[in-house]
C-alpha positions as CSV (number, residue, x, y, z in Angstrom):
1,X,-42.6,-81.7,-13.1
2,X,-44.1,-82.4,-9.3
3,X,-47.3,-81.4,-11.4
4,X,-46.9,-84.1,-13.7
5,X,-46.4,-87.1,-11.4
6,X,-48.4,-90.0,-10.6
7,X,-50.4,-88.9,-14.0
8,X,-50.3,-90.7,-17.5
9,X,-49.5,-88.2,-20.0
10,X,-48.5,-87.2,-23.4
11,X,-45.5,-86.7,-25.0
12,X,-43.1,-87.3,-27.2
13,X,-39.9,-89.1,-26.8
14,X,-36.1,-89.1,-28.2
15,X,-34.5,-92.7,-28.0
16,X,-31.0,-92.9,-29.1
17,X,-28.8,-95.3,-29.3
18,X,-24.5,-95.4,-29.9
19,X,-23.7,-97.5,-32.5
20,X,-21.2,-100.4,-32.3
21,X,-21.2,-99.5,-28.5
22,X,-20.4,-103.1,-26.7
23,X,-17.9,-104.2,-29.3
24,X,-15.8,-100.9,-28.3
25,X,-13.2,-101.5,-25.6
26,X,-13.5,-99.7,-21.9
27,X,-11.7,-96.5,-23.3
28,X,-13.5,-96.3,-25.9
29,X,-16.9,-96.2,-24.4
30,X,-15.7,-94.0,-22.1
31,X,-14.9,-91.8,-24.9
32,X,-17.7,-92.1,-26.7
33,X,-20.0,-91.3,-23.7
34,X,-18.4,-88.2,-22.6
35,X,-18.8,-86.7,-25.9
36,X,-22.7,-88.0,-26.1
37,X,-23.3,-86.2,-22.9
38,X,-21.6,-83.0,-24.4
39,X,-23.6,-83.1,-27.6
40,X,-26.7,-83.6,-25.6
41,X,-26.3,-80.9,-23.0
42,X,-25.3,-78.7,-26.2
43,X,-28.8,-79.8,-27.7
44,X,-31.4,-79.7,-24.6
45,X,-29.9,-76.2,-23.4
46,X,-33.3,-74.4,-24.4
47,X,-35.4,-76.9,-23.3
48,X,-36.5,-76.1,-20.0
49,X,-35.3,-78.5,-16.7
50,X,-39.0,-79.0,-15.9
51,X,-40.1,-80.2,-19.4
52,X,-37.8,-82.7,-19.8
53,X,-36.8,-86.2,-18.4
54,X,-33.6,-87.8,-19.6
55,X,-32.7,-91.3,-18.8
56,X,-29.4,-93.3,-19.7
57,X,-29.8,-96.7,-21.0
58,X,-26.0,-97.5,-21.4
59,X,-25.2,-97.5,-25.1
60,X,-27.4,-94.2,-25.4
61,X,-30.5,-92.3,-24.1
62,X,-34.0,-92.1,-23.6
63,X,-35.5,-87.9,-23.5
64,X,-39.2,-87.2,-22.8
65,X,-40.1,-84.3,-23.0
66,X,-43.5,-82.8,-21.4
67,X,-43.4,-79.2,-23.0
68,X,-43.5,-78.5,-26.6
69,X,-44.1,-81.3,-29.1
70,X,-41.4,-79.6,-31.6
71,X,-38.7,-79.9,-28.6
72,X,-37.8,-83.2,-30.0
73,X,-37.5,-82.8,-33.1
74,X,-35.0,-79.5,-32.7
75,X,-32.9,-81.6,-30.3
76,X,-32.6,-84.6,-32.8
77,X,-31.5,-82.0,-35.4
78,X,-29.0,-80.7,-33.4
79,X,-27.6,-83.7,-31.9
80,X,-27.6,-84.4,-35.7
81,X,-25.5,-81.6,-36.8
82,X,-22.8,-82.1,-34.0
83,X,-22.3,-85.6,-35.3
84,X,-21.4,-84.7,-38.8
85,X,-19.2,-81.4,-37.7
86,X,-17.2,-83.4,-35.3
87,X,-13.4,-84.7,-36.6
88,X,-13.7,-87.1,-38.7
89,X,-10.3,-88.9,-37.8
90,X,-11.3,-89.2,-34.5
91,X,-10.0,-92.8,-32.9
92,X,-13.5,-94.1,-31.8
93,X,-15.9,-91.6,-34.2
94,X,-19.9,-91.1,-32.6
95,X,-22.2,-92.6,-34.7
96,X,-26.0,-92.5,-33.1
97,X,-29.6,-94.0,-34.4
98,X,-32.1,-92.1,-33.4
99,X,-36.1,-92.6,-33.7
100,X,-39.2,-90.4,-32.4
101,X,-42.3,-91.2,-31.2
102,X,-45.3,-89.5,-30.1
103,X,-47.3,-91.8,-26.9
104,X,-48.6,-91.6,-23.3
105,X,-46.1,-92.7,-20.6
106,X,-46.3,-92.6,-17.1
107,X,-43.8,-90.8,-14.4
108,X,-43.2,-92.5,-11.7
109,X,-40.2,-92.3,-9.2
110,X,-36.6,-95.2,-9.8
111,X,-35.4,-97.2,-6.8
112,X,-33.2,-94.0,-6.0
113,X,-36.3,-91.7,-6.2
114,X,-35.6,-89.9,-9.1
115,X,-38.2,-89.4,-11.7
116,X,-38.5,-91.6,-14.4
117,X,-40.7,-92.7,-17.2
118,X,-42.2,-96.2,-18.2
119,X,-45.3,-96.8,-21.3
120,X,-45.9,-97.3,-24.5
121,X,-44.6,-93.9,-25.6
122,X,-40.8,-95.0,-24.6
123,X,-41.4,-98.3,-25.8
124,X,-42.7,-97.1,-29.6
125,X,-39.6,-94.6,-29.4
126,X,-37.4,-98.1,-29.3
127,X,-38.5,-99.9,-31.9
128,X,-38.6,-97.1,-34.5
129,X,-35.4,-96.4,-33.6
130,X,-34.7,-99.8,-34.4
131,X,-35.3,-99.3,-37.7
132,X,-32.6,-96.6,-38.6
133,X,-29.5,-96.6,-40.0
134,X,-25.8,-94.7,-38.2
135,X,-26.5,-90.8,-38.5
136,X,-31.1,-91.2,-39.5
137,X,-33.7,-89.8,-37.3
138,X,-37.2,-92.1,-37.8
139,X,-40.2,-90.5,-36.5
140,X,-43.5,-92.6,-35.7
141,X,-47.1,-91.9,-37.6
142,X,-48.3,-90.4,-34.7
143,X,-45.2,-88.0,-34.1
144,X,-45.7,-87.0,-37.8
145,X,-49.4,-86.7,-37.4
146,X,-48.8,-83.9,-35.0
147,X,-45.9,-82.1,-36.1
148,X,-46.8,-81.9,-39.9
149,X,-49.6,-80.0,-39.3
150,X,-47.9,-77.0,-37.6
151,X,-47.0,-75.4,-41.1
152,X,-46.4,-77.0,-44.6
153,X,-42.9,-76.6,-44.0
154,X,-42.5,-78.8,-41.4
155,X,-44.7,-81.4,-43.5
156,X,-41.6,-81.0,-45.9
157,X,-39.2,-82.0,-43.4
158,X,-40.6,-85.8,-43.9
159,X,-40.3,-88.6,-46.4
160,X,-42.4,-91.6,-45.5
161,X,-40.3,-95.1,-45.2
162,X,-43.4,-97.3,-45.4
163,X,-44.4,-100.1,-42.4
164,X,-41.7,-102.1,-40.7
165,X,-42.7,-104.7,-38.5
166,X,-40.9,-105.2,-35.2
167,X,-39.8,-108.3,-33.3
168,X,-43.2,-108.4,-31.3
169,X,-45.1,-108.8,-34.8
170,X,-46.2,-105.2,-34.4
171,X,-46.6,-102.8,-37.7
172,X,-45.0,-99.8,-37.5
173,X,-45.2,-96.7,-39.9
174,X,-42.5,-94.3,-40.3
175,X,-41.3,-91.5,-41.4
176,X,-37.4,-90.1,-42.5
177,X,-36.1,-87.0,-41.8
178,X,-34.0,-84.9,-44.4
179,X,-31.3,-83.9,-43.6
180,X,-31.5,-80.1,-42.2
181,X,-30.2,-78.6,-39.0
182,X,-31.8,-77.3,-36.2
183,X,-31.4,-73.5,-37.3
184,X,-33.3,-74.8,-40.0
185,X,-36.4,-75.4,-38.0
186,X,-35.9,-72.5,-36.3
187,X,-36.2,-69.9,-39.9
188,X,-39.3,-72.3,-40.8
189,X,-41.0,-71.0,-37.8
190,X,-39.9,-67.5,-37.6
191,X,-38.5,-66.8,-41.2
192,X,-36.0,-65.0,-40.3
193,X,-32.3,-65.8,-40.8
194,X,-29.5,-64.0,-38.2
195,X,-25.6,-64.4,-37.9
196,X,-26.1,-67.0,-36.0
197,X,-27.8,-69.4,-38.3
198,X,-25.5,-68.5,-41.3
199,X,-22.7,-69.2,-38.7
200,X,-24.5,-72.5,-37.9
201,X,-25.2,-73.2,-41.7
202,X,-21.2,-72.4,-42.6
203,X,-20.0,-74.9,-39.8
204,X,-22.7,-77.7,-41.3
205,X,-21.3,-77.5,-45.1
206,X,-17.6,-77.7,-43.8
207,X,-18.7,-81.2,-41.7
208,X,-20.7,-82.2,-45.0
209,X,-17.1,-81.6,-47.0
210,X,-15.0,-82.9,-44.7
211,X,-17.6,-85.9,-44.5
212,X,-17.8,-86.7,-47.9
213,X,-15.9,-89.1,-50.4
214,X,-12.8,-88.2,-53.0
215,X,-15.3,-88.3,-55.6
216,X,-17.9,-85.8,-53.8
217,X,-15.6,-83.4,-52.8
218,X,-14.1,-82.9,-56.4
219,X,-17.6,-82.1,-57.6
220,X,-17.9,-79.8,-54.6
221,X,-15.0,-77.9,-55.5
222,X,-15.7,-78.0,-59.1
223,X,-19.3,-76.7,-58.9
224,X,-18.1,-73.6,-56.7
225,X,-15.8,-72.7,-58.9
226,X,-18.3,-73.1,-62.2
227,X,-20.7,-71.1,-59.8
228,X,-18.0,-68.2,-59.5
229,X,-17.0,-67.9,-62.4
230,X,-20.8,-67.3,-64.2
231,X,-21.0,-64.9,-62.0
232,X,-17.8,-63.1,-62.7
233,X,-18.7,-63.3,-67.1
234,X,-22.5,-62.0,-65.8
235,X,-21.1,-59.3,-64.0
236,X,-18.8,-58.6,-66.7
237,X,-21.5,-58.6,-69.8
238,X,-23.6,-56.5,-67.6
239,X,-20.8,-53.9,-66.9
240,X,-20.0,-53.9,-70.8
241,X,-23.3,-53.9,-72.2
242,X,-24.2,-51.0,-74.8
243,X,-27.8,-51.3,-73.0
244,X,-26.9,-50.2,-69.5
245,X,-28.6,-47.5,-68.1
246,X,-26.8,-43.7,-68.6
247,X,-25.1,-43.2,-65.2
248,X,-26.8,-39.6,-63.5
249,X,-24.3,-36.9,-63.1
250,X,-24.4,-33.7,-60.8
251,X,-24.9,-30.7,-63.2
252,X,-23.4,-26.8,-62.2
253,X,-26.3,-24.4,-61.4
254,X,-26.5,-21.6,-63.0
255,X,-26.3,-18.3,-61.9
256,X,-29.3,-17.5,-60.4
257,X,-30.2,-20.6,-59.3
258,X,-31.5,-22.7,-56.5
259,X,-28.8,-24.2,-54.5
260,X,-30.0,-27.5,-54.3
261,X,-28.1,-29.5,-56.2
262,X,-29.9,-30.4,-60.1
263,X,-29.4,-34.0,-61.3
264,X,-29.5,-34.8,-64.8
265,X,-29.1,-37.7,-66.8
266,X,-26.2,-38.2,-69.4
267,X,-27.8,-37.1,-72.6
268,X,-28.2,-40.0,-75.4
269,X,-25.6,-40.7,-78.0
270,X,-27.1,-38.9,-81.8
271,X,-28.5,-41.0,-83.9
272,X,-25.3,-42.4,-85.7
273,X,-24.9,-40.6,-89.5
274,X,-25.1,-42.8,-92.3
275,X,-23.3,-42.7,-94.7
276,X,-23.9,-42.7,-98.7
277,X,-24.3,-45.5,-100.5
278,X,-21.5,-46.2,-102.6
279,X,-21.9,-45.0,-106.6
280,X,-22.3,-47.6,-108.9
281,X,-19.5,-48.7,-110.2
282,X,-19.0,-47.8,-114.0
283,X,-17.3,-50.8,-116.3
284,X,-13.9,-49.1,-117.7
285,X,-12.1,-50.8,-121.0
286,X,-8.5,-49.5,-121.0
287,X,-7.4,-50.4,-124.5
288,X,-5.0,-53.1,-124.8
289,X,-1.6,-52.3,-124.2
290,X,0.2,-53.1,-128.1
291,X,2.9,-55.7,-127.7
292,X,6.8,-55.3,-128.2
293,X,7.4,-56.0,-131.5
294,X,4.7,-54.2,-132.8
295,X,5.7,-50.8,-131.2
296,X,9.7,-51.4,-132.0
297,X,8.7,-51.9,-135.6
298,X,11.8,-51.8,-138.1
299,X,12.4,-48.3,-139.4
300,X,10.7,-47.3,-143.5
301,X,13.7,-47.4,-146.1
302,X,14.2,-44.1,-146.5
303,X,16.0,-43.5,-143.1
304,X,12.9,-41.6,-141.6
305,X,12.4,-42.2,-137.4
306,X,9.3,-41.9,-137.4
307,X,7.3,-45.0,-135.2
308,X,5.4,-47.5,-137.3
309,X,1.5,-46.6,-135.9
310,X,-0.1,-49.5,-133.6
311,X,-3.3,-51.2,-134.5
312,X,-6.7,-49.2,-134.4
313,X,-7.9,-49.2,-130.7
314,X,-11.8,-49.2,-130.3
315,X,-13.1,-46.3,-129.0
316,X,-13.7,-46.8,-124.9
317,X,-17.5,-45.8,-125.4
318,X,-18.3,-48.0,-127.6
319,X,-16.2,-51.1,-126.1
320,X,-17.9,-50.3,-122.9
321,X,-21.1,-50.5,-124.8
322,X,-20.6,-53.8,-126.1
323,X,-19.4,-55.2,-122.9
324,X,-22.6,-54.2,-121.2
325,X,-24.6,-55.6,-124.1
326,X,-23.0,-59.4,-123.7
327,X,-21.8,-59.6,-119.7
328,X,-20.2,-62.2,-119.2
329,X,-21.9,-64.9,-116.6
330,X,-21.0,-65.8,-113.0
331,X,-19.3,-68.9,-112.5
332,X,-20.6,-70.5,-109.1
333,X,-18.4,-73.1,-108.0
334,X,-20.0,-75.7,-106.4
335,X,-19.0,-77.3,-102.8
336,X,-19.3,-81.3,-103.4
337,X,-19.4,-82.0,-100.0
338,X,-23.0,-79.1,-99.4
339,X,-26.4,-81.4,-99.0
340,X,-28.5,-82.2,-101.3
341,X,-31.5,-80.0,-102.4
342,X,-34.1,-81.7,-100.2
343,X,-32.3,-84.3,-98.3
344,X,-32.9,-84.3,-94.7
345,X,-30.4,-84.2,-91.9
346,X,-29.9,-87.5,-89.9
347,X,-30.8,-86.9,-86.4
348,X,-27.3,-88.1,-84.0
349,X,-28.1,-92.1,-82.8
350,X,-28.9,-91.5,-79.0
351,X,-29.6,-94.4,-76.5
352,X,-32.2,-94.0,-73.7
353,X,-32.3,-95.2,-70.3
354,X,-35.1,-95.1,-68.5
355,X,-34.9,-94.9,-64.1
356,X,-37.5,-96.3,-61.5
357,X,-35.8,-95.3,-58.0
358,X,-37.7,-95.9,-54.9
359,X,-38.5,-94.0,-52.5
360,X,-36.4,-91.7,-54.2
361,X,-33.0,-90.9,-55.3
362,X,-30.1,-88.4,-57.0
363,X,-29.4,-89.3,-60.3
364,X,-25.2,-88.9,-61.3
365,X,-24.2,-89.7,-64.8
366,X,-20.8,-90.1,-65.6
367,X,-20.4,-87.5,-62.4
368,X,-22.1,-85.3,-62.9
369,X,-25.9,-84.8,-61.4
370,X,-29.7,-84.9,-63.9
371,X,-32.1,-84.8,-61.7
372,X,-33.9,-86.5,-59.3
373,X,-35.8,-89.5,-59.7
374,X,-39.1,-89.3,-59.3
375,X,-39.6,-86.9,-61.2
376,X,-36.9,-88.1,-63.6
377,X,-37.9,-91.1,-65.2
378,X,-35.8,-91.0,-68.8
379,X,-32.4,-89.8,-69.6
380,X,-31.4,-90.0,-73.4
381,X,-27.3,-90.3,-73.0
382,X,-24.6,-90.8,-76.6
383,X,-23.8,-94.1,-77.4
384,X,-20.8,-96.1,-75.1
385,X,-20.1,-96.8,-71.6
386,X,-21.4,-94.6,-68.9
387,X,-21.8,-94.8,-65.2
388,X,-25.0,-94.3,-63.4
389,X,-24.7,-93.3,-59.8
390,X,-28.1,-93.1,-57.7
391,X,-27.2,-91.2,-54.1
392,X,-30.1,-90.8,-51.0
393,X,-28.6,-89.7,-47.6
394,X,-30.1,-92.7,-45.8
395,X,-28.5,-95.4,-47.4
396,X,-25.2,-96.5,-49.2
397,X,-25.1,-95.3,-53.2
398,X,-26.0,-97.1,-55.7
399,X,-23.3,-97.8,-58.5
400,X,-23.9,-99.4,-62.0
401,X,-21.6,-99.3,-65.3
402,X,-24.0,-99.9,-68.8
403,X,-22.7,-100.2,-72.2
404,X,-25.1,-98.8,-74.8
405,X,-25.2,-98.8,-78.3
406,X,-27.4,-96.8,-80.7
407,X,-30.9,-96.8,-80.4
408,X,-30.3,-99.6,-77.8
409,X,-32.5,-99.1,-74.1
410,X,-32.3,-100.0,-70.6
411,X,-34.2,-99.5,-67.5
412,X,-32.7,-99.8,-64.5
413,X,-34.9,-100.0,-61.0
414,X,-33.8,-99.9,-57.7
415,X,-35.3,-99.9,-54.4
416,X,-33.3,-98.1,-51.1
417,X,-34.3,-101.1,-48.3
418,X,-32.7,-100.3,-44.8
């Protein structure tokens, strides 16, 4: 840093700032600052002593930093990440705003000869940090400017906010962060993903969960489990499916032959035997069977036993021709309640809604997530109440109960303003 001094440089700048800090009582603050100072000295480890200039402004803390422009935003991520893994019944709980900026400052040595910093580059740092809300990290054009054009995936890490105008009348324009941590930056760079960041990326989803709402937690729980078990039927149909590849079995050598070991593969199931068509079933007439009194006829006069003879029977050759000759016709019975011949199917009465969110937003209907808008601009939904819930991690949710009818519309439009 001795390099550095007496020199305008530079660089960009982390300004944070505690949240609800003076209206917290002694012990509180006290609390509050001795896990800031943790958190930070967690975050600025890899950052080396010389590249780096930290000052304390009393409800937070200003960091320059001289070295790499990225330093900044890693540390802002990981300050972010210990915020939403710490306890979140803590007494007094850390809530920071934090903003980025990219400007020249100068180094010049404090009353007690340390080294310290003073410029626009602090000041810019400020006022965009002004402008967040507990737990967002606001970046400044020019910080932006620089850092997106490392690699498109760092220009993915921004969402731009628009201009905000400051208490001196000046217009700023800045830019959101989403909400990834540090070992996220990290596999954007080198794209590669170790123990560690998997370690790193467990502990951020528990601080998420234990972070979130009744309501969010439920469809946590219940998406898992819907996740799980597709993948248990998948597994399952694959297992049992008649298409599945033979499995390869050793086979014995034969006498003679080379010891290595000859693979095979199962042979294929024959060709399964048909079998023959049934014959065609030939129409049968069984005479009729004569009825009781006409067998038990009375006995002649003259005392003889012998059986009074039935009724001539036609021949079965002839009856079968005859019944071939007239057939008898099918009765169809008709289903009253089947359609119409050429009536067409009434398509169900849907309602639509259509969705204007701004800058963006996730669209939950009736729980349960469609998209996100823009893109999504229309949803068509059944007839009756529903509840639309619109969600961005910057700002509070959005919450509205319609009642539809069929065919009926609605548009709802809504704008996320810090």
């Amino acid at each position: 840093m001795e390099q550095h001094g007496n020199k305008t440089v530079m660089c960009s700048v982390l300004f944070l700032d505690i949240v609800e800090y003076s209206k917290k009582p002694v012990s509180g603050q006290i609390a509050l600052k001795k896990r800031l100072n943790a958190f930070l000295a967690s975050a600025i480890h890899d950052v080396p002593i010389n590249d780096r200039i930290i000052l304390d402004t009393g409800d937070g803390a200003a960091i320059s930093f001289l070295g790499d422009v990225e330093d900044a935003i890693k540390v802002a991520l990981a300050l972010r990440a210990c915020l939403l893994n710490e306890d979140k019944d803590t007494e007094h709980p850390l809530r920071m705003c934090m903003g980025i900026n990219l400007g020249p400052v100068r180094l010049i040595k404090d009353i007690n000869g340390q080294p310290n910093i003073v410029g626009d580059g602090i000041n810019v740092a400020q006022r965009i940090m002004g402008f967040a809300q507990p737990g967002q990290i606001l970046t400044s054009r020019s910080y932006f400017d620089a850092v997106s054009r490392l690699s498109h995936e760092y220009a993915g890490l921004f969402h731009s906010r628009g201009s905000r105008t400051d208490k001196h009348v000046r217009e700023h324009e800045i830019y959101a962060i989403a909400q990834v941590d540090d070992a996220a930056v990290v596999r954007i760079r080198t794209g590669k993903v170790g123990l560690g960041d998997a370690r790193e990326w467990a502990q951020r989803t528990l601080g998420l969960y234990r972070n979130a709402s009744v309501l969010h937690r439920v469809l946590y729980v219940v998406t898992a489990l819907a996740a799980l078990v597709f993948l248990i039927l998948a597994g399952v149909k694959i297992a049992t499916s008649p298409d599945a590849p033979a499995p390869r079995v050793e086979a014995k050598a034969r006498p003679g032959a080379s010891s290595e070991h000859v693979v095979s593969e199962v042979p294929a199931l024959p060709p399964a035997v048909k079998k023959p068509a049934p014959e065609p079933l030939v129409a049968q007439v069984v005479a009729p069977t004569p009825k009781k009194n006409e067998i038990m006829a009375a006995p002649p006069k003259n005392g003889s036993v012998a059986a009074q003879k039935p009724k001539t029977v036609q021949p079965a050759r002839e009856a079968g021709k005859q019944a071939s000759a007239t057939p008898k016709k099918s009765v169809v019975q008709k289903n009253p309640h089947a359609p119409k011949a050429g009536a067409v199917a009434k398509p169900a009465a849907t309602a639509q809604i259509s969705i204007a969110v701004t800058p963006w937003g996730e669209i939950y209907l009736d729980g349960k997530i469609q998209g996100i808008s823009p893109p999504l601009e229309e949803l068509k939904v059944t007839p009756g109440k529903h509840v639309i819930e619109i969600f961005n991690t910057s700002f509070p949710t959005y919450r509205q109960n319609v009642q539809l009818k069929a065919g009926g519309k609605i548009k709802i439009k809504y704008k996320f303003a810090n």
